[in-house]
C-alpha positions in Angstrom: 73.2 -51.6 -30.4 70.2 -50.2 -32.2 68.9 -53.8 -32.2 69.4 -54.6 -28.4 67.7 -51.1 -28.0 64.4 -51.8 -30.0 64.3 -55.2 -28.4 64.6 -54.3 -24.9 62.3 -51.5 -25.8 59.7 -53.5 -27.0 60.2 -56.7 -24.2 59.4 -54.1 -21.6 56.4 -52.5 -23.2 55.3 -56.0 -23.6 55.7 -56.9 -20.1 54.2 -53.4 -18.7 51.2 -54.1 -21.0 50.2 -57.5 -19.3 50.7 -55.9 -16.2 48.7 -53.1 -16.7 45.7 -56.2 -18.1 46.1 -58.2 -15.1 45.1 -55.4 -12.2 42.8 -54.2 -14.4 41.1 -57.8 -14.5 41.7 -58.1 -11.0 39.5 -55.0 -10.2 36.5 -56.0 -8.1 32.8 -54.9 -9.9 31.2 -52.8 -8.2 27.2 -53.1 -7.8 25.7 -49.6 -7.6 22.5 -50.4 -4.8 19.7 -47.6 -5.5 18.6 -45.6 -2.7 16.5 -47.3 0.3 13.2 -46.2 1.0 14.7 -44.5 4.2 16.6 -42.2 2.2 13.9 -41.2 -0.5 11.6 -40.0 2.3 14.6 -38.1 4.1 14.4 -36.4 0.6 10.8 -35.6 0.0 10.5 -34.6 4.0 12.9 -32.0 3.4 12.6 -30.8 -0.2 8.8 -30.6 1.5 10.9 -28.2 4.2 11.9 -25.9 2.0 8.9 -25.6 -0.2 7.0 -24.6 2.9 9.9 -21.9 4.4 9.7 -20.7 0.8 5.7 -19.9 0.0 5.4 -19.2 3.6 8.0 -16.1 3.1 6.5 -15.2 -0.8 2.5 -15.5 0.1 2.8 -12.6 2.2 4.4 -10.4 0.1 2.6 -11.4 -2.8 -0.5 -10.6 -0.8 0.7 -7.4 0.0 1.7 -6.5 -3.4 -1.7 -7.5 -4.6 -3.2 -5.1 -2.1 -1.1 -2.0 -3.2 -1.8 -2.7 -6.6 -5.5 -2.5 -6.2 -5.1 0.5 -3.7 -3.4 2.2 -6.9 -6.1 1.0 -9.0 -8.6 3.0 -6.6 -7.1 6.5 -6.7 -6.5 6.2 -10.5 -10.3 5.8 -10.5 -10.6 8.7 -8.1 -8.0 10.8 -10.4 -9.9 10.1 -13.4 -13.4 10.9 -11.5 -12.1 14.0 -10.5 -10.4 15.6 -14.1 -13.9 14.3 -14.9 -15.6 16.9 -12.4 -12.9 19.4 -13.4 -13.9 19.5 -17.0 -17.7 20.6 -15.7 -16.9 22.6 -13.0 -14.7 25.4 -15.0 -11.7 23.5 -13.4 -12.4 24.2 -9.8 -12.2 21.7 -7.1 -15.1 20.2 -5.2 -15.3 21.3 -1.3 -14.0 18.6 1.3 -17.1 19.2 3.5 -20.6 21.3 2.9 -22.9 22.3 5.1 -26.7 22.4 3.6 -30.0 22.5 5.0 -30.7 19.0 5.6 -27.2 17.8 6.2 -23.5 17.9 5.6 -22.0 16.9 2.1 -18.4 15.1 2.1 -16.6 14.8 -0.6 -16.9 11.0 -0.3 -21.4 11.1 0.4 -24.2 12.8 2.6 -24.8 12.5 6.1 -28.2 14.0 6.7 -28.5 16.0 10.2 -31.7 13.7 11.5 -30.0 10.7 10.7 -28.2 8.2 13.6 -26.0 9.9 15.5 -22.5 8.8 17.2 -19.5 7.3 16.5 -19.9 4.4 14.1 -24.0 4.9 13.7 -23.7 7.7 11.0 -25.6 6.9 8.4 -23.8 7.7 4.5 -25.2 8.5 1.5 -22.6 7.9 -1.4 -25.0 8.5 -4.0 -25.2 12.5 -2.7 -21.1 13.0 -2.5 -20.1 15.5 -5.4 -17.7 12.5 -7.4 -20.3 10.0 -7.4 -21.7 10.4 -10.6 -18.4 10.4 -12.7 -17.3 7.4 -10.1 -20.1 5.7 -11.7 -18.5 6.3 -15.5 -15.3 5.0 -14.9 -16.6 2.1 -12.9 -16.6 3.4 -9.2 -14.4 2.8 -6.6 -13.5 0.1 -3.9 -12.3 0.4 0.0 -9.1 0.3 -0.2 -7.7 -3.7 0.9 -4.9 -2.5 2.3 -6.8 -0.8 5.5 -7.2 -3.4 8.1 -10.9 -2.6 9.3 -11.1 -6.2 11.1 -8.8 -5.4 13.7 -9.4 -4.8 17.4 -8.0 -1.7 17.0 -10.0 -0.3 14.7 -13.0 2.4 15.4 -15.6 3.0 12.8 -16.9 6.5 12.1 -20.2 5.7 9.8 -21.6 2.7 9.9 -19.7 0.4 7.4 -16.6 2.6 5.7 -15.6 5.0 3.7 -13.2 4.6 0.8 -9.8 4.9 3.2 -8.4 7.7 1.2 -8.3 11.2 2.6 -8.3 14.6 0.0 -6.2 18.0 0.3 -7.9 20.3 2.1 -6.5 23.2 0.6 -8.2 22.7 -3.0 -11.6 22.7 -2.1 -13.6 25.7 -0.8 -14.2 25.9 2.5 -16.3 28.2 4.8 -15.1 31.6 6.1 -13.8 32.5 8.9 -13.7 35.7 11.2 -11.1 37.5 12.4 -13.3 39.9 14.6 -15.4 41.6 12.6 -13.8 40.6 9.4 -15.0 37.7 7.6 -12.3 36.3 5.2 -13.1 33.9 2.5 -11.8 30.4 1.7 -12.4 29.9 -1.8 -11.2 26.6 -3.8 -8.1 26.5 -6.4 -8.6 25.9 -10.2 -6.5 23.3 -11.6 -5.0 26.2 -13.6 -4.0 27.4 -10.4 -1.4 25.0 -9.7 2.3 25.7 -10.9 2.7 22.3 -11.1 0.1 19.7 -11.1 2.6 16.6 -10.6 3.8 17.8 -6.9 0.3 18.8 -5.7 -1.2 15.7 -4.0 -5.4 15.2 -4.5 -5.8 11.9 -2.4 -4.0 9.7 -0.4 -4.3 6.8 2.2 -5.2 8.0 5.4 -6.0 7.5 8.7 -5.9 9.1 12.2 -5.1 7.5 15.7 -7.7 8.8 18.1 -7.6 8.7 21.7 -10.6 11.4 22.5 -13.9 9.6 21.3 -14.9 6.5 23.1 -14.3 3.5 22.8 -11.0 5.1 22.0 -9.6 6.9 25.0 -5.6 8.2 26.2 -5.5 4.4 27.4 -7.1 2.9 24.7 -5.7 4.6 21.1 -7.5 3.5 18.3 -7.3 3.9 14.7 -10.2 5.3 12.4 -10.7 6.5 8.8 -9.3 10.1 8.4 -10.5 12.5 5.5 -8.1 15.7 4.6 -4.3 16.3 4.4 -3.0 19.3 5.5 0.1 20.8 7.1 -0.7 19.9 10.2 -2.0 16.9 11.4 -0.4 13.3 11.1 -3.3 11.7 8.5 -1.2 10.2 6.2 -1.4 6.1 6.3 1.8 4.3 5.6 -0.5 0.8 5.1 1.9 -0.8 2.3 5.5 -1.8 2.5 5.8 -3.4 5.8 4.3 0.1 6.9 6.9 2.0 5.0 4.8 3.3 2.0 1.5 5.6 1.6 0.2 5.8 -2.0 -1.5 9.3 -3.6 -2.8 10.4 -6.6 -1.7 13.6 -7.9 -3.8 17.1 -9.8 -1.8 15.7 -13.0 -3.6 12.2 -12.4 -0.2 10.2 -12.0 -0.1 7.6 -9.0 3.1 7.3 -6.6 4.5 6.5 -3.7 6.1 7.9 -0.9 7.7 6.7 2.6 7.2 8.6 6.2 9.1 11.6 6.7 11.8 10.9 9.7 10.2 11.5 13.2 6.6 12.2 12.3 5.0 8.6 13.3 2.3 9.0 15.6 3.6 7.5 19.2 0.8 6.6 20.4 0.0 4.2 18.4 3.1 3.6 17.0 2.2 -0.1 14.8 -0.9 2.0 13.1 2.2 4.0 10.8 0.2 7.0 10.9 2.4 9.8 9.8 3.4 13.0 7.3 5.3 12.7 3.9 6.9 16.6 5.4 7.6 18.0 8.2 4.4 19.7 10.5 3.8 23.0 9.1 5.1 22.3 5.4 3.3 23.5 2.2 5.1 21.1 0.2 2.7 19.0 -1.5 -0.3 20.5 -1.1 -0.6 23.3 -3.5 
């Protein structure tokens, strides 16, 4: 019995290993073509495809990043201009505007009173504005990219432009003003006047929509360099982002960020994304 069981054993292994060699000897070769010239430029046209639908969607974002990050740039130069000014001025802050005998002095240059006059003919004198000469030790400062001043719909107000950045109004000086026969004073704020330096903005982008000084009418809006913030008027500049981001530099010389507060676009022009960081009337932010 254990004989007849080894023998059987092994006849049918035997027999199931030829029959496993003949179908595998009967197996057709197979002859791998490569791939027709049809096919490779099916490939390259669409890996091509792709590459386009993808640099198409990163160059304009990288563009825009690159644009922010120089705008940054800028009002670190202006922060570092200022603390500059600060340190010989007994910490006191420059005006926004001066009137003098000749002409008015922005923060930003002079405009002399005999000079051109009218909308996009005023004549600037950077060299005369109070942060030029510490601009000039930290290496100036350039227009910001990220305003658009090509476009149809924009209006100059001096002939060429300004930097694109608009200042508190409440840190510098300003003129008096009379309530009947009382004259109160506007003076500035020292930097030791601020509880906290980090909250209280010193530039930022801005811009205003104007729709009252031609070519700009109700009909025509039109968008121009602006030049304070303040608690009232929609200045701030959302030109970064997709038009979801304005960029500041703060009294404690730090550089941030900040989107538009809900419901304060400008409507009339609503594409410029013209707004306010706070709600109209707020203090927050500006001293």
């Amino acid at each position: 019995m254990k004989r007849r069981f080894q023998a059987g054993l092994t006849g049918n292994s035997g027999q199931s290993g030829r029959t496993v060699s003949a179908s595998v000897r009967s197996l057709p070769s197979v002859n791998r073509a490569g791939l027709t010239l049809i096919e490779i430029l099916t490939v390259v046209a669409i890996v091509g495809v792709l590459f386009s639908i993808t640099i198409g969607a990163i160059i304009p974002y990288a563009t825009g990043a690159a644009k922010q990050a120089q705008s940054a740039s800028n009002l670190r130069q202006l922060a570092t201009a200022t603390h500059l000014y600060l340190n010989e001025h007994d910490d006191a802050f420059f005006p926004y505007r001066k009137e003098t005998e000749d002409g008015v002095v922005w923060f930003f240059g002079k405009e002399r009173y005999d000079g051109p006059a009218g909308e996009g003919n005023r004549e600037l004198d950077r060299s005369k504005g109070p942060l030029h000469p510490y601009l000039q030790q930290v290496g100036g400062v350039e227009i910001c990219p990220g305003f658009d001043y090509g476009n149809a719909l924009w209006k100059p107000k001096f002939q060429g432009a300004s930097w694109g950045y608009g200042y508190n109004l409440s840190l510098g000086p300003r003129p008096p003003i009379y309530r009947g026969f009382e004259q109160i004073q506007r003076p500035g704020k020292r930097l030791s006047d601020l509880d906290n330096p980090s909250r209280v903005i010193v530039f930022g982008t801005c811009a205003q929509v104007n729709t009252f000084q031609s070519p700009a009418s109700p009909d025509n809006p039109m968008l121009e360099e602006f030049y304070f913030i303040d608690d009232t008027h929609r200045s701030i500049h959302f030109r970064f982002g997709g038009g979801e981001v304005a960029l500041f530099t703060f009294a404690d010389g730090s550089v941030r960020s900040m989107n538009p507060y809900p419901g304060t676009i400008d409507e009339r022009l609503p594409e410029a994304r013209v707004g306010r960081v706070t709600p109209r009337g707020s203090r927050k932010f500006l001293e």
